[in-house]
N, CA, C and O atoms as a printed pandas DataFrame, in Angstrom:
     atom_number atom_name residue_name chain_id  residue_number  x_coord  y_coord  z_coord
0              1         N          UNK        A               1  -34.967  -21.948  -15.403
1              2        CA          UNK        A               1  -33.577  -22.370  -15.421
2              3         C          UNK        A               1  -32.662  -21.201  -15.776
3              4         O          UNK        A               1  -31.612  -21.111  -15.141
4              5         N          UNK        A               2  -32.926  -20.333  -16.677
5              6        CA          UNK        A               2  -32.104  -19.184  -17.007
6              7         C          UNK        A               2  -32.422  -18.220  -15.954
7              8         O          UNK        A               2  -31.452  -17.507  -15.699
8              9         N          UNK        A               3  -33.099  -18.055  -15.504
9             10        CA          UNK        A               3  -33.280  -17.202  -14.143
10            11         C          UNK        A               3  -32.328  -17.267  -13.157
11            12         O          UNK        A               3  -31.625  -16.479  -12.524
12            13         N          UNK        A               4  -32.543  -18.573  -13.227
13            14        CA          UNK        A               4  -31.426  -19.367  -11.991
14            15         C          UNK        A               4  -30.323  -19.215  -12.214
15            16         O          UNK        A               4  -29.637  -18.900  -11.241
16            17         N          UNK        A               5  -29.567  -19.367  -13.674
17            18        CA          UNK        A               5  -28.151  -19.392  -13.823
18            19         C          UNK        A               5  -27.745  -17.827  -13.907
19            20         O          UNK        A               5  -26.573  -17.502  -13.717
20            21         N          UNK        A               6  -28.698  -16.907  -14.183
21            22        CA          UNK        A               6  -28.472  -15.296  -13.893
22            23         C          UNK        A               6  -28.163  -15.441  -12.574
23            24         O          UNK        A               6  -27.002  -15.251  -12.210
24            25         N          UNK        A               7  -28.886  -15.700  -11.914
25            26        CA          UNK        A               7  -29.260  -15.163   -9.998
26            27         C          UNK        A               7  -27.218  -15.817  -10.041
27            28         O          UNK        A               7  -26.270  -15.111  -10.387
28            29         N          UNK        A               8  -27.154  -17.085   -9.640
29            30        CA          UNK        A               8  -25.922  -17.442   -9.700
30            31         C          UNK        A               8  -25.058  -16.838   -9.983
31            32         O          UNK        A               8  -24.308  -16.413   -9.105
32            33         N          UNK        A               9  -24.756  -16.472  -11.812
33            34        CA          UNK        A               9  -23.916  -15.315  -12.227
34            35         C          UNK        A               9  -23.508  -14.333  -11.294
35            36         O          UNK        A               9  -22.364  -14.203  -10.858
36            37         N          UNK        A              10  -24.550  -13.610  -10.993
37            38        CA          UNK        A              10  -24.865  -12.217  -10.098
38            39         C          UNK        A              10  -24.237  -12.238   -9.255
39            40         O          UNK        A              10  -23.368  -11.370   -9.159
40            41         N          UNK        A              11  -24.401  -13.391   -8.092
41            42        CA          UNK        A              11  -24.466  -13.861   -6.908
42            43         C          UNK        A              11  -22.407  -13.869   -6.455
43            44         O          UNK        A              11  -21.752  -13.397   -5.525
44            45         N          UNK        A              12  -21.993  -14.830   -7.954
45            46        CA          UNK        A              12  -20.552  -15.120   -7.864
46            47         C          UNK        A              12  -20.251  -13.638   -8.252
47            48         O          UNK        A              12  -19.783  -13.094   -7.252
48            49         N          UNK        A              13  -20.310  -12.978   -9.039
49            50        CA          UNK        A              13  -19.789  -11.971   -9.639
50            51         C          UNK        A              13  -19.713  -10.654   -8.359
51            52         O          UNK        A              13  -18.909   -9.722   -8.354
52            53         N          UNK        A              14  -20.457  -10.839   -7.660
53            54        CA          UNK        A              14  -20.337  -10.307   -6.085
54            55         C          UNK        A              14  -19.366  -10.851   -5.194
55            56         O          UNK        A              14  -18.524  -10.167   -4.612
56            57         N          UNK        A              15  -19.509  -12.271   -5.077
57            58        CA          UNK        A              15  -18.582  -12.428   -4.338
58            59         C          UNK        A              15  -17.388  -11.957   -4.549
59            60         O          UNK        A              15  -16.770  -11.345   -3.678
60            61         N          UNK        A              16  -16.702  -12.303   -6.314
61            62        CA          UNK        A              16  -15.831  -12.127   -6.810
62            63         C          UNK        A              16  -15.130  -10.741   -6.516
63            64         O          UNK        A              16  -13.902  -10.808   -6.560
64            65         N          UNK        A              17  -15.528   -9.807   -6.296
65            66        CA          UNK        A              17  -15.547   -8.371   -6.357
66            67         C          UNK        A              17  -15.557   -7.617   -5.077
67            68         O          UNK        A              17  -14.842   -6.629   -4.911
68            69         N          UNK        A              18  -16.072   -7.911   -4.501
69            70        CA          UNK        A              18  -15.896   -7.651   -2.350
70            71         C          UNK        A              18  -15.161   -8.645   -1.835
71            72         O          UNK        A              18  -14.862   -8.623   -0.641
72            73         N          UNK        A              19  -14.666   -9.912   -2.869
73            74        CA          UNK        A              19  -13.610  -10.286   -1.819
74            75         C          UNK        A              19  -12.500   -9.498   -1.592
75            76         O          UNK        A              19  -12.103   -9.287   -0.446
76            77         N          UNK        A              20  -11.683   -8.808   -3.064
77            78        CA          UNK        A              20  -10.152   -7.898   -2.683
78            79         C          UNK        A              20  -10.416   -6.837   -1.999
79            80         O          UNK        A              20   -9.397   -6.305   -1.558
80            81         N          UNK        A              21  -11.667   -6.167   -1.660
81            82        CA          UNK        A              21  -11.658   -5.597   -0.689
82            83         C          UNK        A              21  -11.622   -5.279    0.272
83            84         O          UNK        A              21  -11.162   -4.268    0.803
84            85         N          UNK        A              22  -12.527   -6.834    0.915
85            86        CA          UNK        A              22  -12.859   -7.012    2.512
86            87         C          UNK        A              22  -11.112   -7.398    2.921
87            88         O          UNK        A              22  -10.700   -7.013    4.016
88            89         N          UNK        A              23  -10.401   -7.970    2.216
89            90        CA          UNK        A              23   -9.219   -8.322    2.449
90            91         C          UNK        A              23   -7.913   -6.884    2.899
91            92         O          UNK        A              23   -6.915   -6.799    3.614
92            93         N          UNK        A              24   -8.749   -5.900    1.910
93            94        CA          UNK        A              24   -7.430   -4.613    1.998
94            95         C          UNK        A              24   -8.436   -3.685    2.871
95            96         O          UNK        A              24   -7.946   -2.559    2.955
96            97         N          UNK        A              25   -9.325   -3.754    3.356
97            98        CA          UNK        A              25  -10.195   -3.367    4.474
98            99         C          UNK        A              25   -9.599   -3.512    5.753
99           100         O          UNK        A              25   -9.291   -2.555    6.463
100          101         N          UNK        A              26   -9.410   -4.899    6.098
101          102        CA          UNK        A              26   -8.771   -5.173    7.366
102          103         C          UNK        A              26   -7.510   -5.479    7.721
103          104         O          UNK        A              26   -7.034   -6.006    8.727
104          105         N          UNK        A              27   -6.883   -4.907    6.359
105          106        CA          UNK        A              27   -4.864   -4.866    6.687
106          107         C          UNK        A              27   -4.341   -4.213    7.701
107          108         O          UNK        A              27   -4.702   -3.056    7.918
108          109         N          UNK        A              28   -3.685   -4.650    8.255
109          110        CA          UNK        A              28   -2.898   -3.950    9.826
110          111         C          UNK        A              28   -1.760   -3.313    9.529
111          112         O          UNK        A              28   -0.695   -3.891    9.748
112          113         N          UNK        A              29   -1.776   -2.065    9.000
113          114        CA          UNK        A              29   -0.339   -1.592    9.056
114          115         C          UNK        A              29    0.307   -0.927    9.805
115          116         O          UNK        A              29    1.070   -0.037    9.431
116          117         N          UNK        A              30    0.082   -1.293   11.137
117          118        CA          UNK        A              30    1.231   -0.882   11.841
118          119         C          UNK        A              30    2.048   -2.039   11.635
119          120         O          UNK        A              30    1.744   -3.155   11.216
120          121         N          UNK        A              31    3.262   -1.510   12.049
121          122        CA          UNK        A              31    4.590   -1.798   12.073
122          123         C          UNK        A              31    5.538   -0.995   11.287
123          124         O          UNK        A              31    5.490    0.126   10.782
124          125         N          UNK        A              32    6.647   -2.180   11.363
125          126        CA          UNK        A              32    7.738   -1.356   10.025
126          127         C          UNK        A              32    8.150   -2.012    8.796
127          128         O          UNK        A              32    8.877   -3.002    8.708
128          129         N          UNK        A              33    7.645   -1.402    7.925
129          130        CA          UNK        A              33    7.780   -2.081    6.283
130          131         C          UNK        A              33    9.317   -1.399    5.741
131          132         O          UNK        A              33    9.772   -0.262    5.864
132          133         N          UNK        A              34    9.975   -2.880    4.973
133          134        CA          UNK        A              34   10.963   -2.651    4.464
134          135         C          UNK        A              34   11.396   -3.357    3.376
135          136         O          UNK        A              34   11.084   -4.545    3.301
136          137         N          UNK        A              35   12.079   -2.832    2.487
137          138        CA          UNK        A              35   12.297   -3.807    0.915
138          139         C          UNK        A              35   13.112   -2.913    0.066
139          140         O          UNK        A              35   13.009   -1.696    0.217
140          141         N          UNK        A              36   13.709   -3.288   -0.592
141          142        CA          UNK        A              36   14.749   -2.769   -2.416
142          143         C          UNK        A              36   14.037   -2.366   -3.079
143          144         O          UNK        A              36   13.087   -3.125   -3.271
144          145         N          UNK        A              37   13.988   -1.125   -3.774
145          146        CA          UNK        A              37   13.364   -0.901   -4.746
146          147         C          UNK        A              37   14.036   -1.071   -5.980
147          148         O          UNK        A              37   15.265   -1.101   -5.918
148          149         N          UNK        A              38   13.405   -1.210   -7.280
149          150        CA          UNK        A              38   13.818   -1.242   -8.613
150          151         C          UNK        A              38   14.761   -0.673   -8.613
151          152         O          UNK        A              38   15.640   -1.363   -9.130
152          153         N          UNK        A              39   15.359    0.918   -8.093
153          154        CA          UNK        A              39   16.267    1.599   -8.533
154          155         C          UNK        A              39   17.368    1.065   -7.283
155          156         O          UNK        A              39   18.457    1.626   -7.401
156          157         N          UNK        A              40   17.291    0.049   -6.060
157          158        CA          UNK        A              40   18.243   -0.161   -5.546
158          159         C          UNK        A              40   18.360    0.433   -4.222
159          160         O          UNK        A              40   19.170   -0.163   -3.511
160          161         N          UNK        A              41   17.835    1.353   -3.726
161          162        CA          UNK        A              41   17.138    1.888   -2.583
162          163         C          UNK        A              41   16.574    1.455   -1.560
163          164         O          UNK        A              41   15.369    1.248   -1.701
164          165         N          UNK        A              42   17.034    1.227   -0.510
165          166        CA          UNK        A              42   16.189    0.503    0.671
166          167         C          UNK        A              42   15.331    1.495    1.348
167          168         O          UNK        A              42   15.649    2.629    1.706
168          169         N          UNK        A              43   13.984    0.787    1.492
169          170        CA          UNK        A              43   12.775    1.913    1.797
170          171         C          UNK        A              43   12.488    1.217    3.168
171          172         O          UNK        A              43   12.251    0.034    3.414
172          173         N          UNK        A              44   12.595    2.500    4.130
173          174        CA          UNK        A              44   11.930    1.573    5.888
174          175         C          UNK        A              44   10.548    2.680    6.130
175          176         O          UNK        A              44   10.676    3.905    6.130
176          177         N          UNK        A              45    9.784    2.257    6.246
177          178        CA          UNK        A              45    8.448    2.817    7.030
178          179         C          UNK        A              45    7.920    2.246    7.695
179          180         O          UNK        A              45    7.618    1.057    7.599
180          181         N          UNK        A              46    7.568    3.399    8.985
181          182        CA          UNK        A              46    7.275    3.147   10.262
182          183         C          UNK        A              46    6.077    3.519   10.444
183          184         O          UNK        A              46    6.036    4.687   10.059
184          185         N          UNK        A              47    4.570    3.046   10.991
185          186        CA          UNK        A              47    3.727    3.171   10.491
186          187         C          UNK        A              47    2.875    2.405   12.068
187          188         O          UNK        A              47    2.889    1.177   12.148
188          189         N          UNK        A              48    2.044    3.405   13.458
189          190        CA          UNK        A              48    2.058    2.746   14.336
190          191         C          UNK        A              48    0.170    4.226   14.659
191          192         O          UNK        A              48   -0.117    5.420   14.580
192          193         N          UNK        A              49   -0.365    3.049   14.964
193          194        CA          UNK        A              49   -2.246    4.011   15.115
194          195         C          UNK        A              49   -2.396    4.875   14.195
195          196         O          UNK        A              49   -2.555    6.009   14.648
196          197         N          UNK        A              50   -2.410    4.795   13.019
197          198        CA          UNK        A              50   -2.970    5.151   11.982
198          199         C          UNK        A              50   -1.978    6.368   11.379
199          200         O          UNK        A              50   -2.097    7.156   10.441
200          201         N          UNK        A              51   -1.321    6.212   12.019
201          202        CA          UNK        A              51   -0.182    7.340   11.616
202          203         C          UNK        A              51    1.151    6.929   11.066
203          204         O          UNK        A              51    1.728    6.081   11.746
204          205         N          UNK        A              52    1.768    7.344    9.983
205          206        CA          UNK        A              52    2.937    7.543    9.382
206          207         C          UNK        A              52    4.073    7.991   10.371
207          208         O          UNK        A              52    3.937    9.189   10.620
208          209         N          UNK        A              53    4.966    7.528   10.907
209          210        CA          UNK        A              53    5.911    7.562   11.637
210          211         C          UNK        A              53    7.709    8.242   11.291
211          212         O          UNK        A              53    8.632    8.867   11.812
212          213         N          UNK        A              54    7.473    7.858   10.593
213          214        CA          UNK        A              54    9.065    8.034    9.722
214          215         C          UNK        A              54    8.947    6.923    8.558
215          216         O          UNK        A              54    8.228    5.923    8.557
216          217         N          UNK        A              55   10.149    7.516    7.232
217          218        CA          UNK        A              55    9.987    6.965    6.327
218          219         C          UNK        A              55   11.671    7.531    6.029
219          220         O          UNK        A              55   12.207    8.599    6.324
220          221         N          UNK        A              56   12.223    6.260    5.291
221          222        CA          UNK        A              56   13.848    6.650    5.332
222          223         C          UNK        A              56   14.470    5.813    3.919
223          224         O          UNK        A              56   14.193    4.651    3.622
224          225         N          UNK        A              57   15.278    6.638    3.235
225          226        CA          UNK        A              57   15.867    5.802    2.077
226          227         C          UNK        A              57   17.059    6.108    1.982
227          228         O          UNK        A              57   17.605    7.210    2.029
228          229         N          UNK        A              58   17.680    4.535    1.768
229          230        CA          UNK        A              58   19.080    4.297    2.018
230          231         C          UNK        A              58   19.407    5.003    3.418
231          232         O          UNK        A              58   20.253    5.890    3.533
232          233         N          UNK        A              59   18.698    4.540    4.378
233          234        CA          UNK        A              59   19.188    5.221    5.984
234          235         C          UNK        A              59   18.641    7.024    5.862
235          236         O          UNK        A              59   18.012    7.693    6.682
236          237         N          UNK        A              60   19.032    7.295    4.884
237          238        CA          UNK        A              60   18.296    8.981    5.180
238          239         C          UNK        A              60   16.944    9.253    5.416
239          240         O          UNK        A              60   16.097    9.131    4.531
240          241         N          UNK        A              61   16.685    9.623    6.581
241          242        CA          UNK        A              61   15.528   10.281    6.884
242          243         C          UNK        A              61   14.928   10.942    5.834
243          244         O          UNK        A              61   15.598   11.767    5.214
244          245         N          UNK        A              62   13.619   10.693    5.480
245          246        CA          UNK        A              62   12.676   11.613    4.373
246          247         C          UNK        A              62   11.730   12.269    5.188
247          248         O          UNK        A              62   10.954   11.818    6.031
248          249         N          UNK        A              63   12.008   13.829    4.638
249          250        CA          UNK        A              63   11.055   14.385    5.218
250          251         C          UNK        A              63    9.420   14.677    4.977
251          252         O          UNK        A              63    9.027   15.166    3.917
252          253         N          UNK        A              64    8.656   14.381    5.893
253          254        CA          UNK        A              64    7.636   13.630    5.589
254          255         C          UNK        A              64    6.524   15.247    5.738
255          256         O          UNK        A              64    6.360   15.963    6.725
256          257         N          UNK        A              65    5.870   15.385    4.183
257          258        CA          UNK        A              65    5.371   16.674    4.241
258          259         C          UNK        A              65    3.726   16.700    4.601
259          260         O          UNK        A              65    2.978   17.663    4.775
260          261         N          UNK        A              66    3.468   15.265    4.642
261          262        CA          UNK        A              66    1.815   14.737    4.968
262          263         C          UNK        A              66    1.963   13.330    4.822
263          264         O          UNK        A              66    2.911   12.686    4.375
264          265         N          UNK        A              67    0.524   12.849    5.417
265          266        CA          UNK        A              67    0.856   11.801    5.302
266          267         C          UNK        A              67   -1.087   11.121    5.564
267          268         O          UNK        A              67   -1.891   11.974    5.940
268          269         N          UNK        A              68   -1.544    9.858    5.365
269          270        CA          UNK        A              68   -3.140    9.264    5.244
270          271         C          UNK        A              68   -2.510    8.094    5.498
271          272         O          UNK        A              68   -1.386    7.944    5.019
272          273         N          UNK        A              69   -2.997    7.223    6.155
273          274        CA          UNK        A              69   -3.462    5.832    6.344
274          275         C          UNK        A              69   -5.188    5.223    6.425
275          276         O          UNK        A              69   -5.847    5.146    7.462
276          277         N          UNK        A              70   -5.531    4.943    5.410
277          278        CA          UNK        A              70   -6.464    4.395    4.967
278          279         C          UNK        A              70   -6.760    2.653    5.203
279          280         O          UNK        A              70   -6.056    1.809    5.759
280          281         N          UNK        A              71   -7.683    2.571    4.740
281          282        CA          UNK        A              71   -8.344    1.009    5.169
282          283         C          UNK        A              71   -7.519    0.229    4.162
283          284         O          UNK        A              71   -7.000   -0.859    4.410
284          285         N          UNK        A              72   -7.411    1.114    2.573
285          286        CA          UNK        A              72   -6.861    0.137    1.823
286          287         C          UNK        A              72   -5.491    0.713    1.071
287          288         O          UNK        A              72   -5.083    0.305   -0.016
288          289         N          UNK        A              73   -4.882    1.731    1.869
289          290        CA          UNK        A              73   -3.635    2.563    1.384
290          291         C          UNK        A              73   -3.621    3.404    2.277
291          292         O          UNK        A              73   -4.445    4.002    2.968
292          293         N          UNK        A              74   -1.889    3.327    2.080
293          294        CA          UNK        A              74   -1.131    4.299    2.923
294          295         C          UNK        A              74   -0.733    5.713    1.385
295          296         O          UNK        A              74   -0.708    5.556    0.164
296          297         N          UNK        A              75   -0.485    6.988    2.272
297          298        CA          UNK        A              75    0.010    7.759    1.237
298          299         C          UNK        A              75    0.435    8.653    1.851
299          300         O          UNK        A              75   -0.078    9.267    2.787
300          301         N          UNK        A              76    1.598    8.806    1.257
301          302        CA          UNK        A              76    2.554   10.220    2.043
302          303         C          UNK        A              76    3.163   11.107    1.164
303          304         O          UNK        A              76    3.555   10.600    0.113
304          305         N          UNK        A              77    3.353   12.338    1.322
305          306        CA          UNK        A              77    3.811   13.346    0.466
306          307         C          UNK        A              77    5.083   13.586    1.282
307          308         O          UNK        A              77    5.129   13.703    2.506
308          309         N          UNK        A              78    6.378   13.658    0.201
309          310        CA          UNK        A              78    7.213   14.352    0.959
310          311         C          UNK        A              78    7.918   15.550    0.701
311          312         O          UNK        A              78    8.449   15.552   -0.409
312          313         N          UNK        A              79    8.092   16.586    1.390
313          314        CA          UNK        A              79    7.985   17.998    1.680
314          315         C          UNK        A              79    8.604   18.409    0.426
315          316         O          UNK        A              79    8.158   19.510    0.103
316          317         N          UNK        A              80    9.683   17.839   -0.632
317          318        CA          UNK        A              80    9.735   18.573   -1.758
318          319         C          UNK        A              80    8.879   17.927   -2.801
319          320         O          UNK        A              80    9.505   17.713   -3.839
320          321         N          UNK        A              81    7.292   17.456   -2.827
321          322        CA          UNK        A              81    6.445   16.933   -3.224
322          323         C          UNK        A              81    6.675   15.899   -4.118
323          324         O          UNK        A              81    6.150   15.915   -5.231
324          325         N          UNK        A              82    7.424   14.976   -3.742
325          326        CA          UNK        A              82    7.318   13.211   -4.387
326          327         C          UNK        A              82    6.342   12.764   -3.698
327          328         O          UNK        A              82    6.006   13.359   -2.674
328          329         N          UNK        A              83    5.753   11.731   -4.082
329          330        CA          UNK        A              83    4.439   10.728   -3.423
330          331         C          UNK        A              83    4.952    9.841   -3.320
331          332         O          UNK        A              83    5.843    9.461   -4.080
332          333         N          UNK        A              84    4.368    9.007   -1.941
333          334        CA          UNK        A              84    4.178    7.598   -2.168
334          335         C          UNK        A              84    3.525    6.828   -1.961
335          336         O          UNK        A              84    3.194    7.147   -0.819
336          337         N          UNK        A              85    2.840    5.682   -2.242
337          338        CA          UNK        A              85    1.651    4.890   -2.017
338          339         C          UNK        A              85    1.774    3.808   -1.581
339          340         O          UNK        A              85    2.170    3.080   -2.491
340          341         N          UNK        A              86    1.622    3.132   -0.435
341          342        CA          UNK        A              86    1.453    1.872    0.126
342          343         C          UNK        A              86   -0.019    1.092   -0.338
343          344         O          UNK        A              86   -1.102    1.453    0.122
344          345         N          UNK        A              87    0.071    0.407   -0.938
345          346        CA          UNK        A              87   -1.172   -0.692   -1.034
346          347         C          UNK        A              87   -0.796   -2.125   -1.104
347          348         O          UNK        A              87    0.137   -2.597   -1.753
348          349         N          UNK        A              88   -1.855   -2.917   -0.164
349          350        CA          UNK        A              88   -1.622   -4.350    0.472
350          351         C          UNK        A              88   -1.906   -5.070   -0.604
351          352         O          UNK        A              88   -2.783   -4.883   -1.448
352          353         N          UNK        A              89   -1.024   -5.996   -0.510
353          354        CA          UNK        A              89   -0.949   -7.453   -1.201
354          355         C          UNK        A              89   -1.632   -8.241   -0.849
355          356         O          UNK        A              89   -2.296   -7.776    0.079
356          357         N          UNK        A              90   -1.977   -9.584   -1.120
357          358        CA          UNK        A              90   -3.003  -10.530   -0.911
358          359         C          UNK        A              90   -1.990  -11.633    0.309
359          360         O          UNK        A              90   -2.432  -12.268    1.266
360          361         N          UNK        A              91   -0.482  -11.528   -0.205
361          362        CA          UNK        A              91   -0.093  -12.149    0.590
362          363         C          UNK        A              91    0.776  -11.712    1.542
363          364         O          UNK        A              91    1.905  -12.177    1.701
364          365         N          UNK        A              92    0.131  -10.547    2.388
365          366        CA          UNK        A              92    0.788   -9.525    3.509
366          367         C          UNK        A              92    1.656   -8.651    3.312
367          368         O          UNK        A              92    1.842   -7.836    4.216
368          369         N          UNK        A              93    2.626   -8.537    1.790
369          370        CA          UNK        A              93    3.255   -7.461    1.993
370          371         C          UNK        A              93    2.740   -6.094    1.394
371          372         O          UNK        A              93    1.535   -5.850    1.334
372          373         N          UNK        A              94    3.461   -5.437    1.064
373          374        CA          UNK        A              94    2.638   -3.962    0.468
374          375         C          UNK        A              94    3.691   -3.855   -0.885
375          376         O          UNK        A              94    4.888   -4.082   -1.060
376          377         N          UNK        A              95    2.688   -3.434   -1.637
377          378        CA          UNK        A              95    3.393   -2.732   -2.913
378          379         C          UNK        A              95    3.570   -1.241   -2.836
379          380         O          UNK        A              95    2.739   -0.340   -2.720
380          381         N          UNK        A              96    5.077   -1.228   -2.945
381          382        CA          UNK        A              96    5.289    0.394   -2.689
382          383         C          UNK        A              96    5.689    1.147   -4.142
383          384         O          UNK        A              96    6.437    0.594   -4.949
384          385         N          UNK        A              97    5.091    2.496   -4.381
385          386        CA          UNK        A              97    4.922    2.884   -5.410
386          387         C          UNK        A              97    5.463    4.577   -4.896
387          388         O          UNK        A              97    4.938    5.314   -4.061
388          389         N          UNK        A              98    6.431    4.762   -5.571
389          390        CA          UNK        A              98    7.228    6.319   -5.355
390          391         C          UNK        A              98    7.089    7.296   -6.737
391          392         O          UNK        A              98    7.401    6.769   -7.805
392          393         N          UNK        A              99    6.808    8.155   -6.740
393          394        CA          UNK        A              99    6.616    9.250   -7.862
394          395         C          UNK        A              99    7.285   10.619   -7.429
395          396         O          UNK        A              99    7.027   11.195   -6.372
396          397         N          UNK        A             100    8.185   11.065   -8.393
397          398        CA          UNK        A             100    9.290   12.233   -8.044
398          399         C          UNK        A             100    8.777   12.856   -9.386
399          400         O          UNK        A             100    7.738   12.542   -9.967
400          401         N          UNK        A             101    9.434   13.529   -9.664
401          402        CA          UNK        A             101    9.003   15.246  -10.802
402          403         C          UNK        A             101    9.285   14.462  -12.032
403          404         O          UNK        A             101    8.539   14.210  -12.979
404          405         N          UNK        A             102   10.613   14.106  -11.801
405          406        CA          UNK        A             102   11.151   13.208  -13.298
406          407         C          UNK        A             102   11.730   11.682  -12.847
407          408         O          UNK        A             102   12.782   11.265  -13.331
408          409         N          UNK        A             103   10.988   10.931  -11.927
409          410        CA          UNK        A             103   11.631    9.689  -11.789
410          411         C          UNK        A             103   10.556    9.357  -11.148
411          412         O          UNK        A             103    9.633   10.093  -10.798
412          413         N          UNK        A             104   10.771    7.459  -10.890
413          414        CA          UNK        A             104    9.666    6.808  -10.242
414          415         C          UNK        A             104   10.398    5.366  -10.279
415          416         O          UNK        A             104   11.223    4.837  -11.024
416          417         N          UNK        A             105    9.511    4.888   -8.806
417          418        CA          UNK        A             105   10.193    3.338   -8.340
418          419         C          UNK        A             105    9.001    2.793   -7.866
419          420         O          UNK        A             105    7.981    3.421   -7.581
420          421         N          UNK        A             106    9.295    0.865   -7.753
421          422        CA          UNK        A             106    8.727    0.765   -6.935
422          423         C          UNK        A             106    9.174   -0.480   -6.312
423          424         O          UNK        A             106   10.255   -0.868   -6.756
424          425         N          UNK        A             107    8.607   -1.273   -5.339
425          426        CA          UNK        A             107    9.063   -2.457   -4.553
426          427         C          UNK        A             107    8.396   -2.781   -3.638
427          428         O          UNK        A             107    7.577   -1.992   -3.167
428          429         N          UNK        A             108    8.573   -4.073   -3.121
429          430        CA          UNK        A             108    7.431   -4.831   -2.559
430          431         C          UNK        A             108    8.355   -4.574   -0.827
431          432         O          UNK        A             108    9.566   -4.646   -0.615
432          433         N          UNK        A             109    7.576   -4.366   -0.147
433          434        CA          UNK        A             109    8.017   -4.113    1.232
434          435         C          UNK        A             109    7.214   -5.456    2.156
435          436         O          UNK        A             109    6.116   -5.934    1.871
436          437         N          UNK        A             110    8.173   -5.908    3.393
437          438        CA          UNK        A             110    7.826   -6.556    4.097
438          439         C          UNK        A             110    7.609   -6.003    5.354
439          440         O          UNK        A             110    8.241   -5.004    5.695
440          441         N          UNK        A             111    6.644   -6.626    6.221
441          442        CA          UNK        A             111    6.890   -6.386    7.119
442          443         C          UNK        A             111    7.579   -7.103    8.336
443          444         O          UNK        A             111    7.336   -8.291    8.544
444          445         N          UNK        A             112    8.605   -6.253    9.302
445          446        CA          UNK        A             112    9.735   -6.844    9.960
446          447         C          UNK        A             112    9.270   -6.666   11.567
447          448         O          UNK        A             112   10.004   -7.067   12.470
């Protein structure tokens, strides 16, 4: 009987644990993600075959100094080295996460 309720344990504790993955595994991000950030900033990214497209705040073009699209994150550097990180939500949108020298935002982007 304690064998059994281990194997079980085990068994859920797997499931539990490859489910948020298999989920941010097969996120589709193409398109174009857009949303407010904390500091008030409207963030648009364009994002079409695995590639980073353009990325723009408050309408200004950011210049985009690199850029990864991954299974379970997006990440782009921009040319005066701020970061930013796209990672999927459970319920389709992305949490966007910005890092500058002395500042940082973030906001939930939809896709449009």
């Amino acid at each position: 009987m304690l064998v059994r309720r281990a194997f079980i344990s085990v068994i859920s504790a797997a499931a539990l644990f490859s489910a948020p993955m298999a989920s941010a595994a097969d996120f589709d991000w193409n398109g174009t993600w857009s949303g407010k950030g904390g500091n008030g900033r409207t963030t648009v990214i364009k994002i079409a075959n695995g590639k980073v497209l353009s990325w723009s705040s408050n309408g200004q073009s950011q210049k985009i100094g690199g850029s990864a699209v991954g299974k379970s994150s997006v990440s782009i550097t921009h040319a005066e080295g701020a970061k930013v990180t796209l990672s999927p939500k459970k319920d389709g949108t992305v949490s966007y996460n910005w890092r500058g020298t002395n500042a940082s935002s973030s906001a939930i982007l939809k896709k449009s």
